[in-house]
N, C-alpha and C positions, 0 to 999 in steps of 0.2 A: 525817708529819713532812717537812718538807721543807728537801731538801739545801743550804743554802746556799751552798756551792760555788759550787754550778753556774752562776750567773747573774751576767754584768755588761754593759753598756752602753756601746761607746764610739764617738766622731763629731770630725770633726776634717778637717783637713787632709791633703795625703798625705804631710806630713813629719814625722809622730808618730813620735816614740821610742818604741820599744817598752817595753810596762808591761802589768800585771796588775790584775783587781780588787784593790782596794785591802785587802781580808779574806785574798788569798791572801800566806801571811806565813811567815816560819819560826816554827817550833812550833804550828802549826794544825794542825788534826784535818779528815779528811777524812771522806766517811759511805760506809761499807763497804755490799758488795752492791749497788752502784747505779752505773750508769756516771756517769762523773767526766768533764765537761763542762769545759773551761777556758777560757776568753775573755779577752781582752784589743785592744790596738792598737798596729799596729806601720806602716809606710811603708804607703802603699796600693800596692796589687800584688804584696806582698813575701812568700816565703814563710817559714812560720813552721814550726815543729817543736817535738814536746814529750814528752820524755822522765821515764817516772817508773816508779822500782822494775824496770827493767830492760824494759820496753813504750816504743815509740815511735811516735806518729804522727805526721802529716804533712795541713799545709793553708794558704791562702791569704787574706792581708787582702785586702778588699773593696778600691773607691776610697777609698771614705771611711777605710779604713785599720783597720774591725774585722776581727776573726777568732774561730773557735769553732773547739774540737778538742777530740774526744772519746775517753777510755779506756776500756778495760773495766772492768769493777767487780771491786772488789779485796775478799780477806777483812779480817779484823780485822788488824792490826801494826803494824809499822814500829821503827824512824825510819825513813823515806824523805828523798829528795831528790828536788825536780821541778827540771827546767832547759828553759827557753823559746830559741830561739834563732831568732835573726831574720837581721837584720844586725848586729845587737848577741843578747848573751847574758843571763840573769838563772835565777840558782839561789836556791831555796828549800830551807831544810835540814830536819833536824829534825822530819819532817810525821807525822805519825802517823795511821792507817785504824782507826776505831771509828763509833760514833753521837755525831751531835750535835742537842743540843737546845736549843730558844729559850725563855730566862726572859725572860718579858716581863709589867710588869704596875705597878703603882702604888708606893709610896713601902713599902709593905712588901716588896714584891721587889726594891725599889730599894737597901734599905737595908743596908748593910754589915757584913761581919764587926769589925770594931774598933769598928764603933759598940758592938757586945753586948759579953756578958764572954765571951765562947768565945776559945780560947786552942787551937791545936791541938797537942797533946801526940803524936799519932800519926806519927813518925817517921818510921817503913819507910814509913807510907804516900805523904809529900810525897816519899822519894826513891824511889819505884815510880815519879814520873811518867806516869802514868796520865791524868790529867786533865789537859785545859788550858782558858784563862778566856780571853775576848775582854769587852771591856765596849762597845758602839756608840756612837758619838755621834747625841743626839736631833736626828731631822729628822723634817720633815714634808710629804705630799703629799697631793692626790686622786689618784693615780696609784702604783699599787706601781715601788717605785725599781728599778735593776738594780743598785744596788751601795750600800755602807752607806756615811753621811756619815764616818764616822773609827773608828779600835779597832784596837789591838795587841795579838797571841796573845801568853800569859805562861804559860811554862810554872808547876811549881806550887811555891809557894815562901811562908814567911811574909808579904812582904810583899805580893805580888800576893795572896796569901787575904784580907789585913786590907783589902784597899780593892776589895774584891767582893762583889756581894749572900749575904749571909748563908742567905739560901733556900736560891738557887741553887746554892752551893756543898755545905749539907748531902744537898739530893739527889743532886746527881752525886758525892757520895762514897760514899751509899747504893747508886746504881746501880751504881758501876765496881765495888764489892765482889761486888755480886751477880752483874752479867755475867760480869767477868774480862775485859773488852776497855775500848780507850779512851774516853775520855769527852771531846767537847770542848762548854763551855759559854757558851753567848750572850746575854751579859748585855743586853737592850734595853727599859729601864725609864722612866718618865716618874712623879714624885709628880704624884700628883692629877688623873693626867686619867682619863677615861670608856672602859668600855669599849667606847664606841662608836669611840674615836677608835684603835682596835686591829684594827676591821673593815672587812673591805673593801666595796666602795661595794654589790657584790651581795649581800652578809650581807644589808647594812642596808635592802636595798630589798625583804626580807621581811617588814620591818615599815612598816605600814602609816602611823604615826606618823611615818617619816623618809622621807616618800617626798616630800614638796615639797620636802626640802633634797636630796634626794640626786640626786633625778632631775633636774634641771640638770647635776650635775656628772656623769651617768655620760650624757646626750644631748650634753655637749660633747666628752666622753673626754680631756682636754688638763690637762698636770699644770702643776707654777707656773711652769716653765717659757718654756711654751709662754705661759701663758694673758697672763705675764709682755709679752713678744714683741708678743702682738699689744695689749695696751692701748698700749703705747708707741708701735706703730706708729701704735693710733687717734690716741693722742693728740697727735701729730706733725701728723696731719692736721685736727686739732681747732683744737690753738694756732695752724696756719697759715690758719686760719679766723676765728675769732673772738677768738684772746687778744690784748690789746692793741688791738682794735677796737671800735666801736661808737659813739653819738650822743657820750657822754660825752668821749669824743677828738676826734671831728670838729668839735667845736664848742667843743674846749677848756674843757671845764668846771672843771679843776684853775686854771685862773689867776682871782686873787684879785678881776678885774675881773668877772667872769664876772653878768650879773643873773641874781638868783634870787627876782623879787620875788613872782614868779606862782608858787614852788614851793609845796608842801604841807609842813607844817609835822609833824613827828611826835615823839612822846615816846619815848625810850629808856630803859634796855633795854626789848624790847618785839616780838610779833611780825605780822609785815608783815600776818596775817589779820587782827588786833582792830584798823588802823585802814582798810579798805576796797582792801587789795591780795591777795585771795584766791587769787590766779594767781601772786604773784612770788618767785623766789628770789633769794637772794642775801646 
């Protein structure tokens, strides 16, 4: 299982305000036994500090104005408070140290508690708060991300249970009975898609079937980003090449005087191979 904490990705200038991944939230769940990685970006060069459950360490943004600081691994409990401070400050309340797990999966893990008839009668158990429910917003890469596109922790309540997957919910109540520790769950679901499009590029390049589509994208290694960046750049260099140029301009073939008595005459709709232009696009 992996800790989702731990990971986020930041670039920038060196007058970034100090910020956190975007998953680190009041009423989030932390995954106990495992050192607790915190990242974020703050001014480049500046240093940064982070305090949690009475541990404080101590480290440096890059130029670019990231940072990474690491805890020791904590038992199961809380509520905690983490507090980042820079040159500006930022406290996180309410965090609690258990296991967290990723529901992920198609239009059945997708699908929510109010959509069924379950009605949760179990009292003690939403005010135990035990559990808490993030739900992600769907993105997509060739390149695993450092941080999730969108999703606020909710701790556990009638209404955050009615507009969460219904799976995912039954199990982590199963679970947090059985453990006796917190549960935090991560809803990141997509109807209808494959489960191919849930694995990463090296799964899939075990099979032998996905290996002309994948093997492009894991010899380019560049996410949409990137890949983003550089066609614009090509095609910066394209337009200033060919767009807007060629015989047809030079010679002004858009003006109405223009003779066309020598041209070739062709039927439409229709394609440029069935009348003797087997080379042309367009």
């Amino acid at each position: 299982m992996i800790p989702l904490f731990v990971s986020i990705l930041f670039s920038g200038a060196q007058a970034q305000v100090l910020s956190l991944n975007s998953y680190f939230g009041d009423h989030m769940v932390i995954q106990r036994d495992q050192p607790i990685i915190v990242k974020g970006v703050a001014a480049g060069g500046s240093q940064v500090s982070v305090k949690f459950a009475g541990q404080t360490s101590h480290g440096f943004a890059d130029q670019e104005g990231a940072w990474q600081i690491m805890l020791p691994p904590f038992s199961a409990g809380g509520p905690y408070s983490l507090t980042v401070t820079a040159k500006e400050s930022i406290t996180i309340n309410d965090i609690l140290v258990g296991d967290i797990w990723v529901c992920s999966g198609q239009s059945n893990m997708q699908w929510q508690i109010k959509q069924t008839d379950f009605r949760e009668s179990d009292l003690d158990f939403i005010s135990s708060d035990q559990i808490r429910l993030i739900t992600t917003h769907v993105a997509m890469d060739y390149l695993p991300k450092e941080d999730i596109s969108g999703g606020i922790w909710q701790r556990l309540d009638s209404n955050a249970i009615g507009s969460f997957s219904a799976v995912a919910y039954h199990f982590g109540k199963s679970l947090c009975q059985f453990t006796d520790v917190p549960i935090g769950l991560v809803s990141a679901n997509l109807g209808a898609s494959s489960i191919e499009a849930w694995m990463s590029n090296e799964a899939l390049w075990q099979f032998p079937q996905f290996r002309d589509e994948i093997g492009p994208i894991i010899e380019r290694n560049q996410n949409f980003d990137e890949l983003t960046t550089e066609f614009e750049n090509w095609r910066a260099s394209w337009d200033e090449e060919y767009y807007l140029k060629g015989i047809g301009l030079t010679e002004k073939w858009y003006l109405p005087e223009t003779d066309i008595s020598d041209w070739t005459e062709m039927q439409g709709p229709g394609f440029w191979e069935d009348h003797g232009y087997a080379d042309h696009d367009g």
